[in-house]
N, CA, C and O atoms as a Tinker XYZ file with bonds, in Angstrom:
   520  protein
     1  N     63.711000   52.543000  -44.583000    73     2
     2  CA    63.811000   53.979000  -44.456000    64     1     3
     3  C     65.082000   54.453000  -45.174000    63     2     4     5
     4  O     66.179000   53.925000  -44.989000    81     3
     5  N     64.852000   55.532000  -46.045000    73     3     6
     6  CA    66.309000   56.076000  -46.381000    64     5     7
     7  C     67.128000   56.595000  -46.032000    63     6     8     9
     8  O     66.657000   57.599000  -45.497000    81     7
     9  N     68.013000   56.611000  -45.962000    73     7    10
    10  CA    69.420000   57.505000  -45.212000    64     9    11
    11  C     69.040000   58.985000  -45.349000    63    10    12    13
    12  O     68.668000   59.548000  -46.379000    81    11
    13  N     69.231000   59.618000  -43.892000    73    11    14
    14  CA    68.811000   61.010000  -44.012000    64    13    15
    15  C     70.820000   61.226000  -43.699000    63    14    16    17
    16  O     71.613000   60.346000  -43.365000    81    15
    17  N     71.060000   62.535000  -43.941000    73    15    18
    18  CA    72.004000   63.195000  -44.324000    64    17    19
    19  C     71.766000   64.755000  -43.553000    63    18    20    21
    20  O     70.700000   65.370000  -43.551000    81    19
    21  N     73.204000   65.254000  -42.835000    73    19    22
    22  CA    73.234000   66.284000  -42.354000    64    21    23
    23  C     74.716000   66.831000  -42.747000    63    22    24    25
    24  O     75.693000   66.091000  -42.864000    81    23
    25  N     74.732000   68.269000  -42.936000    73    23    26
    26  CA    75.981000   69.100000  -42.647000    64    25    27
    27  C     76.478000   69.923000  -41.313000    63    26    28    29
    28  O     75.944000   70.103000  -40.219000    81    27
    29  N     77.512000   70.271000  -41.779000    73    27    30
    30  CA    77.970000   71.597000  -40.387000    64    29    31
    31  C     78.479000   72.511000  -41.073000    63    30    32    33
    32  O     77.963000   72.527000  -42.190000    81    31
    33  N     79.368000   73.403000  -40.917000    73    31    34
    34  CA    80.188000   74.320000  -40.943000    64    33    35
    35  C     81.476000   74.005000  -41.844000    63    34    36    37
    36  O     81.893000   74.687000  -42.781000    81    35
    37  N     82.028000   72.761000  -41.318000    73    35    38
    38  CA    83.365000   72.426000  -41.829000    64    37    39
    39  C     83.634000   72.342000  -43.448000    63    38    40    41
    40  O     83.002000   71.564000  -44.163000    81    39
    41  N     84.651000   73.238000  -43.945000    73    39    42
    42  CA    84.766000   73.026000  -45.147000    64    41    43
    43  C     85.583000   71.854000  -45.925000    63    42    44    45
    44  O     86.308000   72.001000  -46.909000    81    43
    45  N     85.260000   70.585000  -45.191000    73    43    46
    46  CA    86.043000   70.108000  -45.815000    64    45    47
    47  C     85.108000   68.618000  -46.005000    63    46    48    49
    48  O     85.613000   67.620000  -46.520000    81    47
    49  N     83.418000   68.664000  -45.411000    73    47    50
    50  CA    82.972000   67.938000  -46.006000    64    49    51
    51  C     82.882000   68.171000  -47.604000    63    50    52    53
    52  O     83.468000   67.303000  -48.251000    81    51
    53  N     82.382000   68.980000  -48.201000    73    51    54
    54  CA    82.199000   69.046000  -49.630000    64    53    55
    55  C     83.352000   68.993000  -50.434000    63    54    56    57
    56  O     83.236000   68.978000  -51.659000    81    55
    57  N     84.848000   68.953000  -49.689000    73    55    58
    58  CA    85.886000   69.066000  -50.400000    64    57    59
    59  C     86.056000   67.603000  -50.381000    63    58    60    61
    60  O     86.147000   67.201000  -51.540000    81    59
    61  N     86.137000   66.637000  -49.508000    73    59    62
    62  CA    86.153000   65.115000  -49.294000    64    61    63
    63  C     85.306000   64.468000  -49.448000    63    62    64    65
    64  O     85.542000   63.284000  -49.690000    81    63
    65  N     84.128000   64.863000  -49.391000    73    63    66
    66  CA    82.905000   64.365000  -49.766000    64    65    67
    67  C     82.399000   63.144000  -48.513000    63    66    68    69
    68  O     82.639000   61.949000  -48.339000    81    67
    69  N     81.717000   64.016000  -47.917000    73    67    70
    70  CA    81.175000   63.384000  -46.351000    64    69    71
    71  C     80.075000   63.679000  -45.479000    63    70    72    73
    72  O     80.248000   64.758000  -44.913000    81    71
    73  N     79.310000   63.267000  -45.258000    73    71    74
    74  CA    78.475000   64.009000  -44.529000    64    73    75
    75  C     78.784000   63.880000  -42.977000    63    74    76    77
    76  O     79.466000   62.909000  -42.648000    81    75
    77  N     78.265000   64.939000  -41.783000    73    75    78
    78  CA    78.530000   65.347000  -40.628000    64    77    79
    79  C     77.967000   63.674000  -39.995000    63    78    80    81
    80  O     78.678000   62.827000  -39.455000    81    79
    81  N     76.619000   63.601000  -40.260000    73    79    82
    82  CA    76.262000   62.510000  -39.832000    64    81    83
    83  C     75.176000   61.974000  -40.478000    63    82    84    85
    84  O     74.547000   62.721000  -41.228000    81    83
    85  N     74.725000   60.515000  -40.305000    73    83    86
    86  CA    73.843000   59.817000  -41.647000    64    85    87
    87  C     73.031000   59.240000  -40.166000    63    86    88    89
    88  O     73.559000   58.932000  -39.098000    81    87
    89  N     71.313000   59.225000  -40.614000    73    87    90
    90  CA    70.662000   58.540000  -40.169000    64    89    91
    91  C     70.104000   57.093000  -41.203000    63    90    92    93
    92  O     69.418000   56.839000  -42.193000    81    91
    93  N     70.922000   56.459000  -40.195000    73    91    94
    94  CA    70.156000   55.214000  -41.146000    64    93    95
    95  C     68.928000   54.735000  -40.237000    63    94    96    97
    96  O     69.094000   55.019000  -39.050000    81    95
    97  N     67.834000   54.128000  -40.506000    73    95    98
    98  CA    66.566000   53.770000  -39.368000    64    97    99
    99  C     67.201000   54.068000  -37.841000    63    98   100   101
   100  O     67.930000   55.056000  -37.935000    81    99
   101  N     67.184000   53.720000  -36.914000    73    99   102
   102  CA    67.083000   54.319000  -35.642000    64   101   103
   103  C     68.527000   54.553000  -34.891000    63   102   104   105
   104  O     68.737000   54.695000  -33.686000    81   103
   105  N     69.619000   54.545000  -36.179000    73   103   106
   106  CA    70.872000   54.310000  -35.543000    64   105   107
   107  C     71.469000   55.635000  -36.166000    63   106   108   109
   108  O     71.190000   55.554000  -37.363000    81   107
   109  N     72.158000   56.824000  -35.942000    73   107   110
   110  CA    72.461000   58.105000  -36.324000    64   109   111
   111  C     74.557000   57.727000  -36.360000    63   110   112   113
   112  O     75.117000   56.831000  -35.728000    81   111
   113  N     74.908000   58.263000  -36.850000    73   111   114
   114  CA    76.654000   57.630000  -36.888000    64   113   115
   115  C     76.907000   59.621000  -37.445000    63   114   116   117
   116  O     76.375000   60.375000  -38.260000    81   115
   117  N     77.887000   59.704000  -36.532000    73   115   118
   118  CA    78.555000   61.133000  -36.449000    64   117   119
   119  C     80.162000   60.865000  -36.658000    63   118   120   121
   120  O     80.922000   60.217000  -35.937000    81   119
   121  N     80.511000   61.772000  -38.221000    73   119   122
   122  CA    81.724000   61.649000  -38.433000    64   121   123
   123  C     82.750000   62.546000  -37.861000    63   122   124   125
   124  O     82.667000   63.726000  -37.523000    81   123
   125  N     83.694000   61.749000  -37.833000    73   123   126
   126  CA    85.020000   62.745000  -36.592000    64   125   127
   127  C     84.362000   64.034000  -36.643000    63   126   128   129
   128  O     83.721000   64.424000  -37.619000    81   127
   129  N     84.539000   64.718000  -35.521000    73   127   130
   130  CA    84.064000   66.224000  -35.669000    64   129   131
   131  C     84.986000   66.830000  -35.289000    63   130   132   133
   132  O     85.599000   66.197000  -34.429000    81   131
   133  N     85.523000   68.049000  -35.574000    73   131   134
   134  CA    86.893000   68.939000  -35.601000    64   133   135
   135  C     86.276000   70.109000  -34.671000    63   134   136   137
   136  O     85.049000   70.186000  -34.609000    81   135
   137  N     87.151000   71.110000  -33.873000    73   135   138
   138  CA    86.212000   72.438000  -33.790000    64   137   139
   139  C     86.435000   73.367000  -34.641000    63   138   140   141
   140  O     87.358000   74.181000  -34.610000    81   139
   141  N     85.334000   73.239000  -35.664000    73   139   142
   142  CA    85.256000   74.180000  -36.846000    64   141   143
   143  C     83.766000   75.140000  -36.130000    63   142   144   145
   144  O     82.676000   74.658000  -35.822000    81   143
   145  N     84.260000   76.761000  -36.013000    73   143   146
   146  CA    83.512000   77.849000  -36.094000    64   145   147
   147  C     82.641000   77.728000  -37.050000    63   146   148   149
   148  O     83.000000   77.068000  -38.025000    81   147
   149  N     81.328000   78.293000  -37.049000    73   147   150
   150  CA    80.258000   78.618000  -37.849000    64   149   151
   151  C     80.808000   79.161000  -39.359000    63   150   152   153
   152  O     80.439000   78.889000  -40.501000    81   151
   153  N     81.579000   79.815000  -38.971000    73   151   154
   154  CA    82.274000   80.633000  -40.200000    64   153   155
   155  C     83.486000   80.263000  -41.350000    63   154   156   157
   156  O     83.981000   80.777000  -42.354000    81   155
   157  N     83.683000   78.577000  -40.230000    73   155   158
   158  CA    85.003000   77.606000  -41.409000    64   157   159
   159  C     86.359000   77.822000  -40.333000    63   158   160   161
   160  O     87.240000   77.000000  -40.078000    81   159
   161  N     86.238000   78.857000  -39.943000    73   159   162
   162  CA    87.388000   78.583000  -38.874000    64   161   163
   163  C     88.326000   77.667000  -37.863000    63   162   164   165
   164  O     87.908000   76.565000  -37.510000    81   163
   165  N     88.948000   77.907000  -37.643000    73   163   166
   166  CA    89.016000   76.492000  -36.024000    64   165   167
   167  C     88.927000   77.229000  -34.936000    63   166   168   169
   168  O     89.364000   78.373000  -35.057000    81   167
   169  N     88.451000   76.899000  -33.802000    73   167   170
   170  CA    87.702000   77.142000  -32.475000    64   169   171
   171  C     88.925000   77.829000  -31.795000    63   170   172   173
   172  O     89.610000   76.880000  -31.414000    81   171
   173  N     89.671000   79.198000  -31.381000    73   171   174
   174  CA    90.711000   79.247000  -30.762000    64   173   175
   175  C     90.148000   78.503000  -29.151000    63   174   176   177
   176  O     89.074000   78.083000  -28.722000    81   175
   177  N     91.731000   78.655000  -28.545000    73   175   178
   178  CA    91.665000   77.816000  -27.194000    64   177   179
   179  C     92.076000   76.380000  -26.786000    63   178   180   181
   180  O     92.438000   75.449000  -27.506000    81   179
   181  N     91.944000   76.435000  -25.620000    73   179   182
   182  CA    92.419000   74.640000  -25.553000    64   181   183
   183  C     91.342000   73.720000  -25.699000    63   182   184   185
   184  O     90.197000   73.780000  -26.147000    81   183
   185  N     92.154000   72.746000  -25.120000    73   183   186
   186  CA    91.543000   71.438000  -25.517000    64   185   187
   187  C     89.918000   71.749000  -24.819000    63   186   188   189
   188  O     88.895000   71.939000  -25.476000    81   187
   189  N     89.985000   71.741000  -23.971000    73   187   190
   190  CA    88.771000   71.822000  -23.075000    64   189   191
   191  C     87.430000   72.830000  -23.858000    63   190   192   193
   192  O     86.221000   72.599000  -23.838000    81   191
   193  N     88.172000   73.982000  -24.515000    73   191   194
   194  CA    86.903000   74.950000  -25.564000    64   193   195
   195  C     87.120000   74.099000  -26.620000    63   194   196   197
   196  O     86.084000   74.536000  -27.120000    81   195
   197  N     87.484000   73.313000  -27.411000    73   195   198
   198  CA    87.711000   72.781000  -28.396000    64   197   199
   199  C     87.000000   71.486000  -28.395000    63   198   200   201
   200  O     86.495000   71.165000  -29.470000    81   199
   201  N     86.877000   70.765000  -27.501000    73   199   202
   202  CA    86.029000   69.520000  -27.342000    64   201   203
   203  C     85.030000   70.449000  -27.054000    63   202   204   205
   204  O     84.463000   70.760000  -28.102000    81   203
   205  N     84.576000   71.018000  -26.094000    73   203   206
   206  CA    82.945000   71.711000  -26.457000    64   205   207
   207  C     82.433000   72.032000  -27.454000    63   206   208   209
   208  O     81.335000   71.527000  -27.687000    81   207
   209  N     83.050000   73.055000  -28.506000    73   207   210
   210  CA    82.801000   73.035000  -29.552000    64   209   211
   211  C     82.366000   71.723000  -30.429000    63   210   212   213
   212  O     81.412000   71.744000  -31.207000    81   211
   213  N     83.098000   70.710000  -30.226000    73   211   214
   214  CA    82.927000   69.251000  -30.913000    64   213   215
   215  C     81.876000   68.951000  -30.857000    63   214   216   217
   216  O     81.072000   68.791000  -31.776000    81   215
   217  N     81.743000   68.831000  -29.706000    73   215   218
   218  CA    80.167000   68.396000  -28.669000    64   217   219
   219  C     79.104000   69.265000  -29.109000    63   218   220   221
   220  O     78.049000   68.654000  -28.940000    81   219
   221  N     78.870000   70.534000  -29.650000    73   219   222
   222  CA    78.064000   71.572000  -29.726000    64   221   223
   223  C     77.680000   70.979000  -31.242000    63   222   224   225
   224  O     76.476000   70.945000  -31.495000    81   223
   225  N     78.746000   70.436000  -32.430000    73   223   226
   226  CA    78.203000   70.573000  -33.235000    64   225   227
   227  C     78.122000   68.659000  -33.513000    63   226   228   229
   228  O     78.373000   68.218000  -34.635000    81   227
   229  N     77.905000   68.105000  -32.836000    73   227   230
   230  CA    77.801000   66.887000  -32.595000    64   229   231
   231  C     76.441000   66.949000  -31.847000    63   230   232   233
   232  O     75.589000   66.259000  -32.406000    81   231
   233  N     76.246000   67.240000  -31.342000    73   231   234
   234  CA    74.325000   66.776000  -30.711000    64   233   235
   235  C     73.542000   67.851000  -31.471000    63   234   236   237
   236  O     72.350000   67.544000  -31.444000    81   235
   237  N     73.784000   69.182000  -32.250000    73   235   238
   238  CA    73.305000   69.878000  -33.252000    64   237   239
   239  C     72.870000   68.622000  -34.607000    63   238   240   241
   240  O     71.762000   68.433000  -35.110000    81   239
   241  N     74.246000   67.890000  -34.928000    73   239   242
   242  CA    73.801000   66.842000  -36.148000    64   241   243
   243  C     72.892000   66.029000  -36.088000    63   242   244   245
   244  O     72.275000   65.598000  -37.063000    81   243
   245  N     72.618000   65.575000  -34.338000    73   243   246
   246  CA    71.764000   64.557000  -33.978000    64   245   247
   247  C     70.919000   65.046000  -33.842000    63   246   248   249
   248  O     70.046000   64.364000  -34.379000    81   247
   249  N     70.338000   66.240000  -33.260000    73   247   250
   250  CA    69.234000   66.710000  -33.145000    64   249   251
   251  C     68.354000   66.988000  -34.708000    63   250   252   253
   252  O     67.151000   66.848000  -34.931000    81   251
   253  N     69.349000   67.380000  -35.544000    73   251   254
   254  CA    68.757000   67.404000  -36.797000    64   253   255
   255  C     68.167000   66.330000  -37.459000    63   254   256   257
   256  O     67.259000   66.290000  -38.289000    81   255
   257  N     69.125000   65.116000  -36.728000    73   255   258
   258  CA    68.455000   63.836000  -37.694000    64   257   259
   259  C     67.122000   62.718000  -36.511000    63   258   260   261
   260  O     66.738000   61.553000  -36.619000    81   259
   261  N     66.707000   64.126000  -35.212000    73   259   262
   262  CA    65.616000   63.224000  -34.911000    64   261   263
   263  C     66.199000   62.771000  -33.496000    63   262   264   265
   264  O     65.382000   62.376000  -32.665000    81   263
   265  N     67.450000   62.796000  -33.188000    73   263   266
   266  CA    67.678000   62.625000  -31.976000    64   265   267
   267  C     68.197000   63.595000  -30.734000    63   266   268   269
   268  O     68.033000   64.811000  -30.842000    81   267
   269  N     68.926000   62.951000  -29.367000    73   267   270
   270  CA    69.171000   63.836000  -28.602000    64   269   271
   271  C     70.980000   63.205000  -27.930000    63   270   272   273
   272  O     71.885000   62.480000  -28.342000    81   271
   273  N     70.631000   64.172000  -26.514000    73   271   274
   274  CA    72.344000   64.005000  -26.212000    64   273   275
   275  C     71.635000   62.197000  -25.552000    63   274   276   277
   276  O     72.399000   61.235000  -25.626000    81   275
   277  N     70.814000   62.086000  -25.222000    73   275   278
   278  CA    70.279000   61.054000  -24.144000    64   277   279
   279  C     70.300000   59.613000  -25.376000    63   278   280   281
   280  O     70.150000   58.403000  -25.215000    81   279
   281  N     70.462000   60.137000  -26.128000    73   279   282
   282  CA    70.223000   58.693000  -27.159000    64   281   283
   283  C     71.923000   58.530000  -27.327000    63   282   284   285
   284  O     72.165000   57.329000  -27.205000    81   283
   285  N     72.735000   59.023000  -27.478000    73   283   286
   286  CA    74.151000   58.650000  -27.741000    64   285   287
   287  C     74.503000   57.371000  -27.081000    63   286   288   289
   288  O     74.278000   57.286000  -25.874000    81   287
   289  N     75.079000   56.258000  -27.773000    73   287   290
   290  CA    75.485000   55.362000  -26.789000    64   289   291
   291  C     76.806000   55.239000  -27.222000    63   290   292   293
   292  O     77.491000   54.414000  -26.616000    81   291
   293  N     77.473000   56.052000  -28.397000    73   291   294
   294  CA    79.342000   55.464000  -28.091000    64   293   295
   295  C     80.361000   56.660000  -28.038000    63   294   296   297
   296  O     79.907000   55.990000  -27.111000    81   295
   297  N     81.236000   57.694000  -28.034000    73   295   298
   298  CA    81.971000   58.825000  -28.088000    64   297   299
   299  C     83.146000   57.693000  -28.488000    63   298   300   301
   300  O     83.198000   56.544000  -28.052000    81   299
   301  N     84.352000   58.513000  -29.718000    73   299   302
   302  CA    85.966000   58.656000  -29.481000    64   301   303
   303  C     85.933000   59.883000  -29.769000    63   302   304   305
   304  O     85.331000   60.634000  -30.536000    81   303
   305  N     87.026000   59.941000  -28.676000    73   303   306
   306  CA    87.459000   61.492000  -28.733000    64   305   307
   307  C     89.452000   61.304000  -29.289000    63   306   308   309
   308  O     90.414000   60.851000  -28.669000    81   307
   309  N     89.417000   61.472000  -29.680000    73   307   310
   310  CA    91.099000   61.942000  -30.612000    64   309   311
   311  C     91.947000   62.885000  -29.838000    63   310   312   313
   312  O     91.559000   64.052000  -29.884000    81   311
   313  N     92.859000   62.686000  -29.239000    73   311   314
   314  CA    93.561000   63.933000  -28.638000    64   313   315
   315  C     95.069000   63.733000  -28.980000    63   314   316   317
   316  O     95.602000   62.644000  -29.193000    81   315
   317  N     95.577000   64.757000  -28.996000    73   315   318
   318  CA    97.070000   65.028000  -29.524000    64   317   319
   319  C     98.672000   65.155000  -28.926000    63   318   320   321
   320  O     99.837000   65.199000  -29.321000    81   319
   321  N     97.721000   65.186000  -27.479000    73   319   322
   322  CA    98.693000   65.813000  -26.507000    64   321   323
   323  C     98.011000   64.957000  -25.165000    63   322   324   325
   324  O     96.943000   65.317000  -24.671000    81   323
   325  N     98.740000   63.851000  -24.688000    73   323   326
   326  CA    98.145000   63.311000  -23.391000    64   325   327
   327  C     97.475000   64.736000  -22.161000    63   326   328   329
   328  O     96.352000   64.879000  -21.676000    81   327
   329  N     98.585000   65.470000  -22.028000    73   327   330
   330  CA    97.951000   66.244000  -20.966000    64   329   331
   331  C     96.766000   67.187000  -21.393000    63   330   332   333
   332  O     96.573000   68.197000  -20.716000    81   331
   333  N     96.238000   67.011000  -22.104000    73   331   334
   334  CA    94.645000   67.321000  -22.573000    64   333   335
   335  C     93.722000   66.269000  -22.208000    63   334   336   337
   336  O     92.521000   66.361000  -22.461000    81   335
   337  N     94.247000   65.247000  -21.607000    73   335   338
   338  CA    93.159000   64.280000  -21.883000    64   337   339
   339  C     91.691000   64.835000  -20.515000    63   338   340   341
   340  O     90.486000   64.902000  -20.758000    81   339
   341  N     92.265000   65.085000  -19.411000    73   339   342
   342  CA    91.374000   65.311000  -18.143000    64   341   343
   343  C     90.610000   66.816000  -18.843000    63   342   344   345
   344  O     89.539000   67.126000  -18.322000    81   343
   345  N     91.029000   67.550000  -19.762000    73   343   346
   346  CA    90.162000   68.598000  -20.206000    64   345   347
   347  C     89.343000   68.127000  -20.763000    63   346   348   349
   348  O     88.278000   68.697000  -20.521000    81   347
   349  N     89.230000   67.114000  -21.615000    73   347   350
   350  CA    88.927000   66.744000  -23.129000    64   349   351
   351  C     87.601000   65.670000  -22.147000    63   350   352   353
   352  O     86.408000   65.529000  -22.416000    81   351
   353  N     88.140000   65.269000  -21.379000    73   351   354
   354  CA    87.509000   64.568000  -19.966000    64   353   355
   355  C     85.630000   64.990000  -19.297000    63   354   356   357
   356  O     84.537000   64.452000  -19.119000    81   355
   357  N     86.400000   66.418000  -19.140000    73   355   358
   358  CA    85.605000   67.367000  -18.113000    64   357   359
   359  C     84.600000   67.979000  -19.186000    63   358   360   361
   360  O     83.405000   67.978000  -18.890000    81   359
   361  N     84.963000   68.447000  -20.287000    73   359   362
   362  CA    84.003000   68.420000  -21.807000    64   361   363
   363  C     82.766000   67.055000  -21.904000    63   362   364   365
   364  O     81.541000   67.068000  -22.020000    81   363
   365  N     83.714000   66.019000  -21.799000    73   363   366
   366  CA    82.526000   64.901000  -22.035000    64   365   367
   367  C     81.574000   64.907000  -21.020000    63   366   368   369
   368  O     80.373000   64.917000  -21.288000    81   367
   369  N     82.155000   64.902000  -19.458000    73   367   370
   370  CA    81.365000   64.915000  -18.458000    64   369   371
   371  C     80.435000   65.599000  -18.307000    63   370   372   373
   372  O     79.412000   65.229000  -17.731000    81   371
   373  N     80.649000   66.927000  -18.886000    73   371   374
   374  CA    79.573000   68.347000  -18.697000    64   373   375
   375  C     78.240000   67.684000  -19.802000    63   374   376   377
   376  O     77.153000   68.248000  -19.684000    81   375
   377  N     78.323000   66.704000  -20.674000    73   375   378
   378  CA    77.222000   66.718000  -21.760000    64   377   379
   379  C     76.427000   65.320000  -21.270000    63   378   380   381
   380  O     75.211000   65.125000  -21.271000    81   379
   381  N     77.696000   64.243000  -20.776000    73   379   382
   382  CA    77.276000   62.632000  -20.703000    64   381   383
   383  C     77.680000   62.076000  -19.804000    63   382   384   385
   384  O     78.111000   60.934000  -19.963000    81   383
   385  N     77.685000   62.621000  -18.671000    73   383   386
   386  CA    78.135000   62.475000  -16.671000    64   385   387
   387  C     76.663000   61.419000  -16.432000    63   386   388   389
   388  O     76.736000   60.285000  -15.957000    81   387
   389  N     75.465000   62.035000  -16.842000    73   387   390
   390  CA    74.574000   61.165000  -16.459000    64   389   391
   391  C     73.914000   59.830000  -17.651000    63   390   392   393
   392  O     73.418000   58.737000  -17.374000    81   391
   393  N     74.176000   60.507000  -19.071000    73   391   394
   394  CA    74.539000   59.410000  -19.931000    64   393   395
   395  C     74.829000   58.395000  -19.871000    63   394   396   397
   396  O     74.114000   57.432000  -20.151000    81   395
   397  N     76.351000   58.362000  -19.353000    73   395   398
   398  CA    77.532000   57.938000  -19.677000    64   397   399
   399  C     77.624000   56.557000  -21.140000    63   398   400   401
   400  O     77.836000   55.345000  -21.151000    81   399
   401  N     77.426000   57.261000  -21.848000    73   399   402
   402  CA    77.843000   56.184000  -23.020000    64   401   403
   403  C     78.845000   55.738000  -23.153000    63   402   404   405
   404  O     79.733000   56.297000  -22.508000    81   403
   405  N     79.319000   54.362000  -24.146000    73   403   406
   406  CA    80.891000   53.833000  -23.753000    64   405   407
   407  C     81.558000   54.614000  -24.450000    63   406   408   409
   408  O     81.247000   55.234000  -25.467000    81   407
   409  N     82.854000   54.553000  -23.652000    73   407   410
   410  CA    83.761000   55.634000  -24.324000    64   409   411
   411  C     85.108000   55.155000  -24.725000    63   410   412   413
   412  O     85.750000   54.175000  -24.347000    81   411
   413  N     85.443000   56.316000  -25.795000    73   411   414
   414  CA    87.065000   55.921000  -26.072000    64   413   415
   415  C     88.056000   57.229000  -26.588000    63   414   416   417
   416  O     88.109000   57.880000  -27.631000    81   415
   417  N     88.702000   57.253000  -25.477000    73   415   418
   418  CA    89.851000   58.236000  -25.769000    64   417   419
   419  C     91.601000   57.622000  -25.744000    63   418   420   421
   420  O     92.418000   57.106000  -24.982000    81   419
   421  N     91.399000   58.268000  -27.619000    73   419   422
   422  CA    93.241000   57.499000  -27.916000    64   421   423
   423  C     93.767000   58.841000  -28.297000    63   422   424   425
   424  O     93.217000   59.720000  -28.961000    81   423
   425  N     95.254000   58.812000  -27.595000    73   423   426
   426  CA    96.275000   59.699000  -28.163000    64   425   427
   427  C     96.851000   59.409000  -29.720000    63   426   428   429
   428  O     97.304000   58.300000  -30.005000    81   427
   429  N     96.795000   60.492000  -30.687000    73   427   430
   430  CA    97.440000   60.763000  -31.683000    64   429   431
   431  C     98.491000   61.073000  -32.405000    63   430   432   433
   432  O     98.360000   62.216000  -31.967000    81   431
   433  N     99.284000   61.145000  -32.998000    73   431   434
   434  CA   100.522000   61.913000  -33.584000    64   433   435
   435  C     99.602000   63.213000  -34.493000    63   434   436   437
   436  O    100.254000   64.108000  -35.030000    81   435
   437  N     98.447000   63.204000  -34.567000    73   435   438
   438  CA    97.980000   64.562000  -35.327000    64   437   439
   439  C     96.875000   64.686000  -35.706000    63   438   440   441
   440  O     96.305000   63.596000  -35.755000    81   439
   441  N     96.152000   65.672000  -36.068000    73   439   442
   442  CA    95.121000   65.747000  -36.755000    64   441   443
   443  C     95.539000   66.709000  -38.065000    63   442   444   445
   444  O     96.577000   67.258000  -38.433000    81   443
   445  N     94.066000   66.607000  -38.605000    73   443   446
   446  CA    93.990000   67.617000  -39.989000    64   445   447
   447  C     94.919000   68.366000  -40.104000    63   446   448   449
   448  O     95.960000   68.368000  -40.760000    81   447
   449  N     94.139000   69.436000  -38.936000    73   447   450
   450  CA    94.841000   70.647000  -39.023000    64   449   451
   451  C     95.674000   71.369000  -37.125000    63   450   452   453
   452  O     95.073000   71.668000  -36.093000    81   451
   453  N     97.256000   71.398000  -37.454000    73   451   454
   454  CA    98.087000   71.626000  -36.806000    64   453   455
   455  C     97.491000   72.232000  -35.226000    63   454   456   457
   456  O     98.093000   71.932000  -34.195000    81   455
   457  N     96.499000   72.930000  -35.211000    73   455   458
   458  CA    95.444000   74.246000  -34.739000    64   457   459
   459  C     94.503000   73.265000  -33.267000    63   458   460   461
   460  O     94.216000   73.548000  -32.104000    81   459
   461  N     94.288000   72.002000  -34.203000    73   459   462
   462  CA    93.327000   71.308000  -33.188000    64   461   463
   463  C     93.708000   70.295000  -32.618000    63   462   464   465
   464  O     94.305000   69.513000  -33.358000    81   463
   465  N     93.587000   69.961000  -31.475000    73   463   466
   466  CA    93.803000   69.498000  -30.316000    64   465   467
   467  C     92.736000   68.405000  -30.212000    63   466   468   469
   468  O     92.972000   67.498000  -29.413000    81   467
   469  N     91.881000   68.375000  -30.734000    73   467   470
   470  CA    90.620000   67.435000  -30.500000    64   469   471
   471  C     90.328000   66.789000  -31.613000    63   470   472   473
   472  O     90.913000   67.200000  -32.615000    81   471
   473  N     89.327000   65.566000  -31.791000    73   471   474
   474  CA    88.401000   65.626000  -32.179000    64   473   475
   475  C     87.566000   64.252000  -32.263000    63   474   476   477
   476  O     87.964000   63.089000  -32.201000    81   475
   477  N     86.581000   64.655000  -32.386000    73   475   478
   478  CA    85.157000   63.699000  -31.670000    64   477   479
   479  C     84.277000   63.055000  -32.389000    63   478   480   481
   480  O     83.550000   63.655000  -33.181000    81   479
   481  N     84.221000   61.650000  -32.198000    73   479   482
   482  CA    83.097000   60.851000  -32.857000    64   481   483
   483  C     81.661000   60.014000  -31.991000    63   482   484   485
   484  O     81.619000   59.400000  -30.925000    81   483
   485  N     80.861000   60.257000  -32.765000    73   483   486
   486  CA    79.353000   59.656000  -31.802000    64   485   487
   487  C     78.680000   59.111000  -32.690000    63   486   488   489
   488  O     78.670000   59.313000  -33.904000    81   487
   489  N     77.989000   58.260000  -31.933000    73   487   490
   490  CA    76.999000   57.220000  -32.576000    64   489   491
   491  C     75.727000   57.178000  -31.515000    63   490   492   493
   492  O     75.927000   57.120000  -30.301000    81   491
   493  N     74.583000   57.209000  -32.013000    73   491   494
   494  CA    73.465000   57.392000  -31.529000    64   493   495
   495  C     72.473000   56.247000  -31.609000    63   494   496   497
   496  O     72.816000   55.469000  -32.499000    81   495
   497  N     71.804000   56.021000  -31.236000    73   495   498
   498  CA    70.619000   54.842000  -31.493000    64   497   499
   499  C     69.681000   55.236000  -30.310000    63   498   500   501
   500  O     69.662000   55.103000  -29.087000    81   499
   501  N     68.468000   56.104000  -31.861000    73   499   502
   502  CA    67.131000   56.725000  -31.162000    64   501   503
   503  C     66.364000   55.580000  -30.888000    63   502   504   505
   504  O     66.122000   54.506000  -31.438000    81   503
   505  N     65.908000   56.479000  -29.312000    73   503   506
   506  CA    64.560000   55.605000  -28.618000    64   505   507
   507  C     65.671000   54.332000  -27.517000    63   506   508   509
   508  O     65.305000   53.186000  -27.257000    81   507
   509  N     66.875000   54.895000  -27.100000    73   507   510
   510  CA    67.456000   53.903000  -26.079000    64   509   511
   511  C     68.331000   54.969000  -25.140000    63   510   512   513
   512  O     69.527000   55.006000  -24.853000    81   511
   513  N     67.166000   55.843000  -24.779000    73   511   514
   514  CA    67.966000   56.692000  -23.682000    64   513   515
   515  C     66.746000   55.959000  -22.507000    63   514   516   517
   516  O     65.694000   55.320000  -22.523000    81   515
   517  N     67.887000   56.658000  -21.389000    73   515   518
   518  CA    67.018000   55.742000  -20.342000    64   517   519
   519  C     66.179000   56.634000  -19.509000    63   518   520
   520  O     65.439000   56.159000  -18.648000    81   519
């Protein structure tokens, strides 16, 4: 099967050259996701609206390439500031509480851009939700 290919919003796949996320046969791989607005923006707010956002356009990529939130089996989430982590927390819980795929949250010295507080990676493998 060939690699299917998805975008988002963020302007900085076409500037780096990346796609949001690649389906290869039944395994979907989601690259860091930032909270980038519909419009190129970054998501105002804390950590907690900012990982939703992540999450919003993270099961949007999967859904495009054929899957769902129930197929995810890995999350890292990136955070910048330890005392974000229980927000960044309560974000994952609201999507993958009954999921629970394995997880990994590491503190950073930074991201991209100064603005964000987050950001989120998933990996999927359709047809192994339970």
């Amino acid at each position: 099967m060939p690699r299917q290919r998805t975008g988002s919003a963020s302007p900085y796949e076409a500037e780096i050259g990346f796609s949001r996320a690649i389906r290869a046969g039944d395994r979907i791989l989601v690259s860091g996701t930032a909270p980038v607005e519909a419009d190129g923006h970054s998501t105002p707010g804390d950590a907690e609206a900012q990982a939703r956002r992540c999450f919003a356009i993270i099961l949007a990529a999967i859904e495009q390439l054929g899957g769902s939130a129930a197929d995810v089996v890995r999350t890292r989430m990136f955070i910048t500031d330890p005392a974000d982590a229980e927000a960044v927390g309560r974000a994952h819980g609201a999507v993958f509480r009954e999921i629970r795929p394995a997880a990994t949250m590491v503190v950073i010295a930074a991201l991209l851009r100064p603005e964000w507080k987050v950001e989120i990676e998933a990996e999927a493998i359709i047809g192994t939700s339970a």
